[in-house]
N, C-alpha and C positions, 0 to 999 in steps of 0.2 A: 388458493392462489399463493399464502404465505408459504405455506408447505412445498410447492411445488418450486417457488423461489430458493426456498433454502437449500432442495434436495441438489438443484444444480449447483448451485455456488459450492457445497459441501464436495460435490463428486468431482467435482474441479480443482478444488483446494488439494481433496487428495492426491487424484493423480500427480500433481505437479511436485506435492510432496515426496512423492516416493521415489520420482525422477531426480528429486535436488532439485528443482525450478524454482527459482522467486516469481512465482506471478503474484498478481492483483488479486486478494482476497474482496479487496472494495469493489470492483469491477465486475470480479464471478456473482458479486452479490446483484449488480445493477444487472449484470445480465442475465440470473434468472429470475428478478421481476420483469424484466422485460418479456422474456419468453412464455411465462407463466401469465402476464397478461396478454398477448397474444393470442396464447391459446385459448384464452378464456371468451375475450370480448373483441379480440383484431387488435392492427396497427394503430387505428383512430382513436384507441383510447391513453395511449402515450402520449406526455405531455414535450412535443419536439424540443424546447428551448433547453429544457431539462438533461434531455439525450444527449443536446449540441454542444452543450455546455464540457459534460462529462467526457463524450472522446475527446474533444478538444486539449483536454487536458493531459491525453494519454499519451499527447508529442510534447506537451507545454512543461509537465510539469520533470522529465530526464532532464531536457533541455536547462530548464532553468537551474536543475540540480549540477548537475555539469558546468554549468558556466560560473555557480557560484563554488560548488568545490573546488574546481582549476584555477579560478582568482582569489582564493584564500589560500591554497598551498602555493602559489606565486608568491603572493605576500609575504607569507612567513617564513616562505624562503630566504626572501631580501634580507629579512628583519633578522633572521638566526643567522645567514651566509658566512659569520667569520665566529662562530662558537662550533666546541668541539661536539659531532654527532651524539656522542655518547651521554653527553651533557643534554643536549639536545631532545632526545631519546626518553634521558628520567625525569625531566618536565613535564613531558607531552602523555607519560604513560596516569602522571597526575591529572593534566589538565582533560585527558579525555573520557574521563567520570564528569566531568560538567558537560562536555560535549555529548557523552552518550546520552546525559540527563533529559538536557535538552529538545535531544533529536525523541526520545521517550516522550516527553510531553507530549510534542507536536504530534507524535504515534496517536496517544489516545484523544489528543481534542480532534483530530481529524477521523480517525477508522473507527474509534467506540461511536461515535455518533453516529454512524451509519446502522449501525446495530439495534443502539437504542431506538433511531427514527421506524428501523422493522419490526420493533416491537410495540413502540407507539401506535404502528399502522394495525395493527392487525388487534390490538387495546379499542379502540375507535371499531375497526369493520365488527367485532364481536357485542359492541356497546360496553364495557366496561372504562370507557373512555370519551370525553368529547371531542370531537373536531374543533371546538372551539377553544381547548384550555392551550392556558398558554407557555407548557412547558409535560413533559411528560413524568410518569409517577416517579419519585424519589427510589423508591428498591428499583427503578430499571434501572439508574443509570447505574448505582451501585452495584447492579450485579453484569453490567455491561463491564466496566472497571474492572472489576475481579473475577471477570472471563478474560477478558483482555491481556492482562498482567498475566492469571495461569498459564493460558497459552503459549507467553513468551517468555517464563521459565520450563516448563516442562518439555514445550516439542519444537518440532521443525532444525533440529539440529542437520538434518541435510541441508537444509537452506542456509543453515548459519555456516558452514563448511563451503559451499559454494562462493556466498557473498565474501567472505573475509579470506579464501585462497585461490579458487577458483577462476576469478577474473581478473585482477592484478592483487602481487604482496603489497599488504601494508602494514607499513611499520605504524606505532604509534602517533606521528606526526601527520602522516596520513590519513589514520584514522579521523585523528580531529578536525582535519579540513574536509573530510566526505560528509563526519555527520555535524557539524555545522553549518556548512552549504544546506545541508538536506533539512536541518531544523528550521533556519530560513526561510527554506522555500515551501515547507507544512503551514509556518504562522503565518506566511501571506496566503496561502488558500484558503485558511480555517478562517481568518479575517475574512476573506471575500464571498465565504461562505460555499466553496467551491472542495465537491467531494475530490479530491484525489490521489494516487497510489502513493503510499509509503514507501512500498518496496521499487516500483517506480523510480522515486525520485530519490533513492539513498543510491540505486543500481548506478544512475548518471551520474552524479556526486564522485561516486568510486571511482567509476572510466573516468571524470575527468582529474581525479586524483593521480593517475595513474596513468594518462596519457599528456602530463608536464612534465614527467620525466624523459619519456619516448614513448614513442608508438608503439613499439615490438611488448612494450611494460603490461600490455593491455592483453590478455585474451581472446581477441576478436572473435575465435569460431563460438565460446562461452557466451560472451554479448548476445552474438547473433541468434542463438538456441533460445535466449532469456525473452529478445524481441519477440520471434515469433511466439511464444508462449503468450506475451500480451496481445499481439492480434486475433490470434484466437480466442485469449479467453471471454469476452462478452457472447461470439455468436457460441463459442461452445457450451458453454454455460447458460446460453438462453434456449438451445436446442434440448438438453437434458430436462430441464423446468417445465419446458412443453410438455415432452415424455409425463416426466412427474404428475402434472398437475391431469394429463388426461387421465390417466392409470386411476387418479387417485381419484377423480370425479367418477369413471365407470363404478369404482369400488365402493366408494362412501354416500354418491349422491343416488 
């Protein structure tokens, strides 16, 4: 079943990759265990609240990304309004190493967790683990971290080319109003214990960096491409895991 989870989330992650799409790596992941349980035992073994919780947050957490990036670049609009940009500019290219810090944090207490918690699952279904302990092994999470961090030096440079040109320019100042809104809005999820998107909620943060200047600032047809990419991706990503996990039950079991 893990296998079959992972094999979706992975072939979703790529595709999107190769298009430049920021989707939900968190997401493709929830949605091939979702599919991969499915096909194993049905709908009935899904735990609803859990489900409910998760899309809910696939409108919650842009939104909330959005309204706190556009009300910080508001801010510091006020507050810089009669210094020289330029001035402005060699601040802000300083202070957004704290802000991308930040926003990095709140990355790994939210999305490594998820990774670890499918490690921990699948530690436990094989007995190498209890359901009962109350934390999972120390080399997971450490090697959760140092996948994580890999990952975000080495690849997805389409995505990174996307986010940072593709939808609206931003300058420095910008920058540190998107990912401080977006840090924000990870450490009230990760608080409330509520899996959700990174990419998500940095994408809202950005639009709404970028739509307090104007409208036209924004790339709307870009946004819109990104959206549907997230609607898709849970049922696409739990139709593949289906695929997976049958293939792999005719094969192995």
């Amino acid at each position: 079943m893990v296998f079959g989870a992972l094999v979706g989330a992975i072939t979703w992650n790529v595709i999107t990759w190769y298009y430049g799409i920021p989707s939900s790596s968190s997401h493709a992941l929830i949605g091939g265990i979702v599919g991969a349980v499915i096909a194993k035992s049905g709908a009935g073994s899904l735990v609803s609240t859990g489900i409910i919780k998760t899309v809910s947050f696939i409108f919650v957490s842009p939104i909330l990304g959005f309204l706190l990036g556009s009300l910080m670049m508001v801010l510091v609009a006020n507050i810089f309004r009669r210094t020289r940009p330029s001035k402005v500019d060699k601040w802000f290219r300083r202070l957004q190493l704290l802000s991308a810090g930040a926003y990095s944090l709140g990355h790994g207490g939210n999305d490594a967790q998820k990774t670890i918690g499918i490690i921990w699952m699948m530690l436990i279904a094989t007995g190498y683990a209890s359901a009962a302990d109350k934390a999972p092994p120390t080399w997971t999470v450490i090697a959760c971290y140092m996948a994580i961090g890999l990952g975000t030096m080495f690849g997805g440079w389409r995505i990174v080319k996307t986010m940072g040109q593709k939808i609206t320019k931003l300058k420095p100042v910008g920058g540190f109003c998107a990912e401080t809104g977006g840090a924000m809005t990870l450490f009230l999820a990760t608080a409330l214990g509520i899996p959700v998107s990174t990419t998500h909620t940095i994408t809202g943060a950005i639009v709404g960096v970028g739509s307090t200047q104007r409208a036209s600032a924004v790339r709307w047809g870009v946004a819109g491409n990104i959206v549907w990419a997230w609607v898709l991706t849970i049922p696409a990503s739990a139709f593949v895991a289906a695929i997976a996990y049958w293939v792999s039950f005719q094969v192995f079991v």
